[in-house]
Structure formats: structure tokens, C-alpha cells
C-alpha positions as a Python dict, from the first residue, in 0.01 Angstrom:
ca = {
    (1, 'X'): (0, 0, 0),
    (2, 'X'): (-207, -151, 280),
    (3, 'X'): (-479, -431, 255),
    (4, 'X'): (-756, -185, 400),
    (5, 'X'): (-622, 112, 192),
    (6, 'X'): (-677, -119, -143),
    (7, 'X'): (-1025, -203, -13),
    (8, 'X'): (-1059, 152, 10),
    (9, 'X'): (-985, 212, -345),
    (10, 'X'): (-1203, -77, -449),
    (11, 'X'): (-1487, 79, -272),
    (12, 'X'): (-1444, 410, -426),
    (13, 'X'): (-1406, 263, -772),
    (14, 'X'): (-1665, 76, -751),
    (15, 'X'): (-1927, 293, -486),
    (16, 'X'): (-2208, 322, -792),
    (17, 'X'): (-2256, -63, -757),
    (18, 'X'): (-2384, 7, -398),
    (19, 'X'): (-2617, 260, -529),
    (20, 'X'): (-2790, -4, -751),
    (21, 'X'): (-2619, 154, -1049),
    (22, 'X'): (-2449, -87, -1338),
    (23, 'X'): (-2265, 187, -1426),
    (24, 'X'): (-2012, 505, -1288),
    (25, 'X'): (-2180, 816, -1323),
    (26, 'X'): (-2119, 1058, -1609),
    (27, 'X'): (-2156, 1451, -1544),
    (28, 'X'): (-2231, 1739, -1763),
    (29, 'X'): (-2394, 1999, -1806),
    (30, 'X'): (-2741, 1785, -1825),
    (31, 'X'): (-2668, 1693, -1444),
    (32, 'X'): (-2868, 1872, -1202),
    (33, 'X'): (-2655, 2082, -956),
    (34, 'X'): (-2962, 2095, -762),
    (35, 'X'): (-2975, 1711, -751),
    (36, 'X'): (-2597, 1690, -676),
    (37, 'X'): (-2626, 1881, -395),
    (38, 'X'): (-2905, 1705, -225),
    (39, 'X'): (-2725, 1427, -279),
    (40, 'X'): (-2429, 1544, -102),
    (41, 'X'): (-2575, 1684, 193),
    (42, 'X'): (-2803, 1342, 246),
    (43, 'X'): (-2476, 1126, 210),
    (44, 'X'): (-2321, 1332, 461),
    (45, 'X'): (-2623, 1320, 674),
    (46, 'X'): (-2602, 955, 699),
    (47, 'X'): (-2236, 940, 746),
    (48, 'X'): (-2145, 1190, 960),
    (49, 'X'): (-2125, 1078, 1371),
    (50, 'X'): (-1880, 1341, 1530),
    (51, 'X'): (-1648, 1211, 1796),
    (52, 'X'): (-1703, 1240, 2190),
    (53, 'X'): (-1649, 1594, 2329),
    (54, 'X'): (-1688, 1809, 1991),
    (55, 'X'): (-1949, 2080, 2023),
    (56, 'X'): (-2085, 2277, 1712),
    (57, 'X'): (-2177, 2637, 1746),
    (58, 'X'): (-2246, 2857, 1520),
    (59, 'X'): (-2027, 3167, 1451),
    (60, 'X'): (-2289, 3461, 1514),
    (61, 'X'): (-2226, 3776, 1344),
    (62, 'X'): (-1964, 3661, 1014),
    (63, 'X'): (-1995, 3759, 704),
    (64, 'X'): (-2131, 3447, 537),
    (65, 'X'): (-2263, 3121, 790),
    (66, 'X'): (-2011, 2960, 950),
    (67, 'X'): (-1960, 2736, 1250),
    (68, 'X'): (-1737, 2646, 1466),
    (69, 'X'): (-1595, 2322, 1566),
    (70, 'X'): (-1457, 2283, 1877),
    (71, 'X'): (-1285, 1964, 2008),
    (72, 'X'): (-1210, 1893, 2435),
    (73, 'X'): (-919, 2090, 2553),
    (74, 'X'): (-946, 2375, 2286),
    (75, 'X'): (-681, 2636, 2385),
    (76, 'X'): (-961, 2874, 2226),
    (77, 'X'): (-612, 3111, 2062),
    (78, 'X'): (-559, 2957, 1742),
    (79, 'X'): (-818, 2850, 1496),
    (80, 'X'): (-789, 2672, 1131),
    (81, 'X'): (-992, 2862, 847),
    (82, 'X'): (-1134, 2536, 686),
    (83, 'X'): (-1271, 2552, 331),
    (84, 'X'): (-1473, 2289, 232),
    (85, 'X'): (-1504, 2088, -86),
    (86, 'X'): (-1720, 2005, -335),
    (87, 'X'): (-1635, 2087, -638),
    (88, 'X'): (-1721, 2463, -639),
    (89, 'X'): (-2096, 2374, -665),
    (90, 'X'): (-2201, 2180, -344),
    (91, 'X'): (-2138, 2118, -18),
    (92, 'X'): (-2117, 2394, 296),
    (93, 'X'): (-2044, 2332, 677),
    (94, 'X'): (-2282, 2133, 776),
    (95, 'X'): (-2225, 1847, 494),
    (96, 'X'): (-1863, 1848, 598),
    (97, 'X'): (-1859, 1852, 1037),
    (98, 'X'): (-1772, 1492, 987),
    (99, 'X'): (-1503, 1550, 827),
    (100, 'X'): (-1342, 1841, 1048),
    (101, 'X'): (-1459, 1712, 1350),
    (102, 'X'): (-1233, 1404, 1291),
    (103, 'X'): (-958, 1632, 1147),
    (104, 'X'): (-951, 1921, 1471),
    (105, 'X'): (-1012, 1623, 1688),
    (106, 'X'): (-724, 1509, 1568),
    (107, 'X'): (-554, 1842, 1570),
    (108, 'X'): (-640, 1991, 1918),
    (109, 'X'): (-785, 2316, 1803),
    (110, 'X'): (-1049, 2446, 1678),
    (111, 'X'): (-1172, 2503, 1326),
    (112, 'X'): (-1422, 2735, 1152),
    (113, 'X'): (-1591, 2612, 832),
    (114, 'X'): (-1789, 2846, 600),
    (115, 'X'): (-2101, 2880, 341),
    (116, 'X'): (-1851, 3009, 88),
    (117, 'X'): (-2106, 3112, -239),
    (118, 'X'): (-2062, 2849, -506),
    (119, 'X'): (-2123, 2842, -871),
    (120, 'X'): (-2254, 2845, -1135),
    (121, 'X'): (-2509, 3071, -935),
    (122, 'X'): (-2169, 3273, -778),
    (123, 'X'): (-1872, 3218, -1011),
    (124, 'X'): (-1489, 3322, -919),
    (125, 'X'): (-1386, 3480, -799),
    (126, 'X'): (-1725, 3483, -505),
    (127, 'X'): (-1588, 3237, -310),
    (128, 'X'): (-1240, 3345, -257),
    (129, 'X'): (-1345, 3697, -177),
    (130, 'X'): (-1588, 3545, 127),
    (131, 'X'): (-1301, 3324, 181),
    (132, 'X'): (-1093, 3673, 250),
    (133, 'X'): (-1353, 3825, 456),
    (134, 'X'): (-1389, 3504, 700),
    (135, 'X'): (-1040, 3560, 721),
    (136, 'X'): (-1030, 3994, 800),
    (137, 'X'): (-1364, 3868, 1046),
    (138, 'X'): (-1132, 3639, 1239),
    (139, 'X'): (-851, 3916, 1301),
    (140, 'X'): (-1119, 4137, 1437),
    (141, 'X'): (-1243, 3891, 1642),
    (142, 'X'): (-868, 3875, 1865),
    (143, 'X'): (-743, 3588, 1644),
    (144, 'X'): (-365, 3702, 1542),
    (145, 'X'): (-254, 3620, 1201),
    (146, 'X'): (16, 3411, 1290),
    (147, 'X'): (-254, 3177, 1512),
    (148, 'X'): (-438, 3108, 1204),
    (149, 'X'): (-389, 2833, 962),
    (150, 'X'): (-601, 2712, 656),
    (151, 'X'): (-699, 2442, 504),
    (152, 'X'): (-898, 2279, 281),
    (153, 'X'): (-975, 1955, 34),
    (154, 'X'): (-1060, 1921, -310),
    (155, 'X'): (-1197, 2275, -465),
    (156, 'X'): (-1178, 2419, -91),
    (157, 'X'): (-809, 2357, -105),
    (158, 'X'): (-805, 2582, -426),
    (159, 'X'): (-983, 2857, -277),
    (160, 'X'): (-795, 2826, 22),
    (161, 'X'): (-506, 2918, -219),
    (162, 'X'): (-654, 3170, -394),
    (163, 'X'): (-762, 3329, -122),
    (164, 'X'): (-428, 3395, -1),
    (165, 'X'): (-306, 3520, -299),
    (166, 'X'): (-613, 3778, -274),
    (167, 'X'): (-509, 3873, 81),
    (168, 'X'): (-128, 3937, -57),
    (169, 'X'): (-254, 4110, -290),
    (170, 'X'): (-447, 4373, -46),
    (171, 'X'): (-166, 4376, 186),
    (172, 'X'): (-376, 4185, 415),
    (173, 'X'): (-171, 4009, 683),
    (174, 'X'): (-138, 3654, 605),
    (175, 'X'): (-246, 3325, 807),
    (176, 'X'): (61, 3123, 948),
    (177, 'X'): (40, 2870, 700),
    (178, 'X'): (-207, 2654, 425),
    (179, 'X'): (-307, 2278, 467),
    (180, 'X'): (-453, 2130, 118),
    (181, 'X'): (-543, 1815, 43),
    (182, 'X'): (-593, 1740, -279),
    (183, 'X'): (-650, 2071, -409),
    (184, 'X'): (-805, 2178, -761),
    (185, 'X'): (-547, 2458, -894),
    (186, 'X'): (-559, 2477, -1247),
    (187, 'X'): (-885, 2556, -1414),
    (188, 'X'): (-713, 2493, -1769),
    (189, 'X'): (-670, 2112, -1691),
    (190, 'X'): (-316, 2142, -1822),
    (191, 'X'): (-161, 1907, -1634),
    (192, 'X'): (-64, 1538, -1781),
    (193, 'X'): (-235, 1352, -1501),
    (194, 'X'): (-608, 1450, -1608),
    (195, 'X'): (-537, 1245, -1891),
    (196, 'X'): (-250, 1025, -1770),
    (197, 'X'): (-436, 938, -1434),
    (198, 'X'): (-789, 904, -1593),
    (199, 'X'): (-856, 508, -1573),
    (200, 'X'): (-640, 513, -1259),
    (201, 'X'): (-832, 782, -1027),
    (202, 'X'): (-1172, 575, -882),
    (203, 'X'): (-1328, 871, -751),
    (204, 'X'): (-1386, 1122, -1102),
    (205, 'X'): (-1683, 1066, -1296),
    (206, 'X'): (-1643, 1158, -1643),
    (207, 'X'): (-1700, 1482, -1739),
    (208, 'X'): (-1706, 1577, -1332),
    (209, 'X'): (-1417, 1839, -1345),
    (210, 'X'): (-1448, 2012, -1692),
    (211, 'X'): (-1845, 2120, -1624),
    (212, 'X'): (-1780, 2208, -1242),
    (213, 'X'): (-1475, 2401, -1411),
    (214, 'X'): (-1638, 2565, -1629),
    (215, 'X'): (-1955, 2649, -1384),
    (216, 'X'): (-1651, 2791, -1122),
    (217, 'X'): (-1523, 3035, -1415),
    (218, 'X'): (-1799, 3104, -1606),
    (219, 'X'): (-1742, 3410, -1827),
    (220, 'X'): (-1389, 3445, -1627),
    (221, 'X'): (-1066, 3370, -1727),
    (222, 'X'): (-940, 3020, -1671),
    (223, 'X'): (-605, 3134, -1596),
    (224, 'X'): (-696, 3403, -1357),
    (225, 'X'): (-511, 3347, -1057),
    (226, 'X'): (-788, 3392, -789),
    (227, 'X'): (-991, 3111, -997),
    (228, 'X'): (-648, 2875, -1119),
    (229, 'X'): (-390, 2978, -837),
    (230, 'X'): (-123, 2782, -1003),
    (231, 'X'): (-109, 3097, -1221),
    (232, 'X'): (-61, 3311, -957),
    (233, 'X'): (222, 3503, -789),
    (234, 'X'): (336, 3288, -538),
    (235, 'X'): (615, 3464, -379),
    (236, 'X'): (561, 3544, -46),
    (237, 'X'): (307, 3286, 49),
    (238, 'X'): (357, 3157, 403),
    (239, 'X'): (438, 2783, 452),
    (240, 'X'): (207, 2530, 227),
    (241, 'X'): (173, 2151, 244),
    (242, 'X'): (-8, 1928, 46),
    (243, 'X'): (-133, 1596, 33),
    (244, 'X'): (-255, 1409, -362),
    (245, 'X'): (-270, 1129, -438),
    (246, 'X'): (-44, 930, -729),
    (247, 'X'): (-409, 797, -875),
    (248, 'X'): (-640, 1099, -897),
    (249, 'X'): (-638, 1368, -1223),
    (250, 'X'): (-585, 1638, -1015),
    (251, 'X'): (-199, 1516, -908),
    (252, 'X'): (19, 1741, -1119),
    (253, 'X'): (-192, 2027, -1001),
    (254, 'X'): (20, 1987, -657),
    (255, 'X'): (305, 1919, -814),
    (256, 'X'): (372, 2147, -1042),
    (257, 'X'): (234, 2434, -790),
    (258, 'X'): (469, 2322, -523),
    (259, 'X'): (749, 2351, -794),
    (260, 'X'): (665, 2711, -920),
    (261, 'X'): (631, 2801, -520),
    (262, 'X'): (953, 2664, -424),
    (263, 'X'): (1110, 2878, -743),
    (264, 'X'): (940, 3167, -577),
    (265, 'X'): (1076, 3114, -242),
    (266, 'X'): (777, 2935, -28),
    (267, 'X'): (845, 2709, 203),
    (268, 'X'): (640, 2420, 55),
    (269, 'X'): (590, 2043, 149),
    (270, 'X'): (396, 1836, -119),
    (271, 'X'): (366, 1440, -42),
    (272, 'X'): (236, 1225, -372),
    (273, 'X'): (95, 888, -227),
    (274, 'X'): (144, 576, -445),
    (275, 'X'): (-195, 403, -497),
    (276, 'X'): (-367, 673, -294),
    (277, 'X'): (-715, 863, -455),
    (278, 'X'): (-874, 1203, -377),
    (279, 'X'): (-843, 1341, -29),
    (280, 'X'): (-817, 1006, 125),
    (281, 'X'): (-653, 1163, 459),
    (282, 'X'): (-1030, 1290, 539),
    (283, 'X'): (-1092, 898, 576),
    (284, 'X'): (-837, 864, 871),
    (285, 'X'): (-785, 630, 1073),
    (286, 'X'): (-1013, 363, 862),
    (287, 'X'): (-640, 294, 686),
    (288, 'X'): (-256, 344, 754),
    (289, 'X'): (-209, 591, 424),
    (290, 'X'): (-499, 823, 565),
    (291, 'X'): (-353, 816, 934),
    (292, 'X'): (2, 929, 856),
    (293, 'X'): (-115, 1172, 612),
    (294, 'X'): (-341, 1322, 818),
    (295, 'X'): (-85, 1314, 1134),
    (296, 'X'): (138, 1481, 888),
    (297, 'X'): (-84, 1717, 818),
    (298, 'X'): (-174, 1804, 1168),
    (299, 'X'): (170, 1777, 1264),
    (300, 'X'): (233, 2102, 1020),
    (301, 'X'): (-11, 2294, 1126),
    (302, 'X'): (108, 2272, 1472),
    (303, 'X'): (460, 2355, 1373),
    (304, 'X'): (339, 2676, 1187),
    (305, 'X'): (147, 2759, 1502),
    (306, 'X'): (408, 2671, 1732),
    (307, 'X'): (225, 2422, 1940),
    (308, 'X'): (365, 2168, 2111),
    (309, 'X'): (88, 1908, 2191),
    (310, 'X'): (69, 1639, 2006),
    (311, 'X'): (-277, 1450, 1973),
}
């Protein structure tokens, strides 16, 4: 593990200190999502400087708001379907154009990020049905399936998921491949690692994922497959990789998806980083880990897409 990428972890652990706060936050159902999400778009308002030569425009005439993100030298034929994160109940395009800017910078193409409708106000399965329609919007825009790729971090990952299991399921044609990074896949919190990884992960206030669960289901099933995809029918997914790291609770949620896809026949590619915490490749290139996950990444999604430049 590199010096900066244990700085990194520090900082994470111990962000609430630079807030003036003594102590890490606790979440429940007392938090207000309101409060959360002004919080979330004013952090990314201070944070966010996009990188020379990406222009912003906004997609006119999709089904939800969406923009696009466009870095120099677009070919303009292939486009990633990004999903956002934030836990099911905050965040939207504009908090995250930091974030995809340096990723489609990276990448070479362009990306289109969505207002996907979050809970508790929209519960699952809202946001993977808008995620399907973004998707049918960019076929009848001249986008061919198999120059499309998603992705997503965090709760965005698990939509992105779900959402192709909804598309299967409609006998829609499927993207080229799926990008997650550290995606939330199990609604039920079965996995070891929400326990096992608890006083290890530095980015998870307490009671963070089992009240933004339970706003995401509401009076769903848990185990539904749209809302927990691990649950799903994966056979006949297209290619999937994902990055998690070894110290966040949502670890065996990768893992033990990319085991039942691999039974089922997907061509799947799941990289556990020792020491690593939630979507740290969105933090490329501030540290080595982040860089070469995120050049793996992009390196992927330009193998599903068959393109040959390499950023």
C-alpha cells in the first residue's frame, strides 16, 4: 500500500475532525435526507474543478435530466451510461461532473450521467426503471448497443446492475459491458464483511447503509432482484468488472456476485484491493491504488467497445 494511499485512508477515517466534529457521524432514521443532500451537493460544489477541454451540455429531450460530458477528441459513437452514487437518497449529475469528468477524461469518450429518482420519496425499483429508459433513449438516439457501456459507484453501481437485469428481462438489447466500483448489491446485508469489515472501512458511518437500505426498499422486498441484484438471474449479462475495496462493508457484495455470475456464465473481472476503502478509483491520480484501478477500469471499457486508444 502506498504512503499517499494510507494518507488517503487516514483522511477518510478521520474527515469529521476537519468538520469541527469530535466525533464520526451516526445515521438513522433521525438524519435529515434533506440535510444530507445539501450537504452533498455543497461538498461537491467546492470540490469539483473539471479538467481542460471538458464541456457540459445538457442532454435535451431524455426522459429524466441528464448531461453530457464530453472530453477533447470525443469520437462522439460510443458513450458510457454513468449512474451516480449516493446512497440511493442523494446526489444527481451535477454533484458528481467531478468525478466523471476525471473518469471520461481519462477514458476518451464521452459519458451521460442522470437524475435517476431516489428514495425514500421514489423507492425500487424507480431508479432502475429510469435507469432502463436512459438506456432505450440512447438507442434511439443512433447509439448501438454494443457502443454503450455502464458504469457506476457505490448505490449507482447497484442500479447499474439492476438495471441490466431489467433490460434482460424485457428482451431489451444489452449495453457492451458494466463498470462498478464499489457497488451496493445486497439489500439484506448478508454478507460477512458488513460486520467483519466494520472498524476497518473509514468511510461508513454507523447506521449509514441499513436506513438508506431500508429508504431504497421501502415496502419492497429486500431480495428482489431489481433492488438486491445479487439475487438476480445473472446468466446472460454481458462482461462486468468491478473494483472494492478489502476495507469497506460492502466487499463481499462483489465477491460473492462475481462468483454466482461466473457460475452463470458471465464473463466477470472483480479486483479486491488490500487496504483500499469505498470507490477510491474516483480519487485517481491523487494515489497509485486509484490510478491503476481506474486505468483498469478504463482499459475494460475500451476492450468491450473495441477501442484502441489508450489515454
Amino acid at each position: 500500500m502506498s504512503i499517499k494511499g494510507r494518507l488517503f485512508h487516514l483522511l477518510m477515517r478521520y474527515r469529521h475532525l476537519l468538520k469541527g466534529q469530535w466525533k464520526r457521524n451516526v445515521i438513522d432514521r433521525n438524519t435529515s435526507v434533506g440535510m444530507l443532500r445539501q450537504d452533498c451537493d455543497q461538498s461537491a460544489a467546492k470540490f469539483v474543478k473539471l479538467p481542460e477541454g471538458i464541456r457540459i451540455i445538457p442532454a435535451e429531450g431524455s426522459p429524466v435530466y441528464s448531461e453530457w460530458i464530453i472530453p477533447e477528441n470525443d469520437p462522439g459513437s460510443h458513450a458510457v451510461l454513468y449512474f451516480h452514487g449516493g446512497g440511493f437518497v442523494m446526489g444527481n449529475a451535477k454533484s458528481h461532473r467531478g468525478i466523471v469528468s476525471g473518469f471520461v477524461n481519462r477514458l476518451g469518450i464521452r459519458a451521460l450521467v442522470f437524475d435517476y429518482r431516489l428514495a425514500p420519496e421514489h423507492p425500487a425499483p424507480a431508479a432502475v426503471y429510469d435507469g432502463a429508459a436512459m438506456h432505450t433513449w440512447l438507442l434511439a438516439q443512433g447509439f448501438r448497443p454494443e457502443n454503450i457501456v455502464f458504469a457506476g459507484d457505490s448505490a449507482g453501481g447497484g442500479i447499474a446492475l439492476g438495471t441490466l437485469l431489467k433490460l434482460k428481462d424485457d428482451r431489451l438489447p444489452l449495453p457492451s459491458g458494466c463498470a462498478a466500483f464499489s457497488p451496493s448489491l445486497d439489500m439484506t446485508m448478508s454478507g460477512s464483511s458488513h460486520h467483519s469489515r466494520a472498524k476497518a472501512d473509514p468511510c461508513t458511518p454507523k447506521g449509514m447503509t441499513e436506513t438508506f437500505y431500508a429508504y431504497y426498499v421501502g415496502d419492497g422486498d429486500f431480495k428482489q432482484p431489481y433492488a438486491s441484484p445479487l439475487f438476480g438471474d445473472l446468466g446472460g449479462l454481458p462482461p462486468i468488472m468491478i473494483q472494492v475495496g478489502n476495507d469497506e462493508t460492502l466487499r463481499d457484495d462483489s465477491v460473492r456476485f462475481a462468483e454466482k455470475a461466473k457460475e452463470a456464465g458471465v464473463q466477470f473481472e472483480v479486483k479486491i484491493w488490500k487496504g483500499m476503502f469505498h470507490c477510491f478509483p474516483l480519487l485517481a491520480p491523487m494515489f497509485r491504488e486509484a490510478t491503476e484501478a481506474l486505468d483498469e477500469t478504463c482499459g475494460f471499457i475500451r476492450k468491450q467497445l473495441k477501442l484502441s486508444r489508450d489515454k
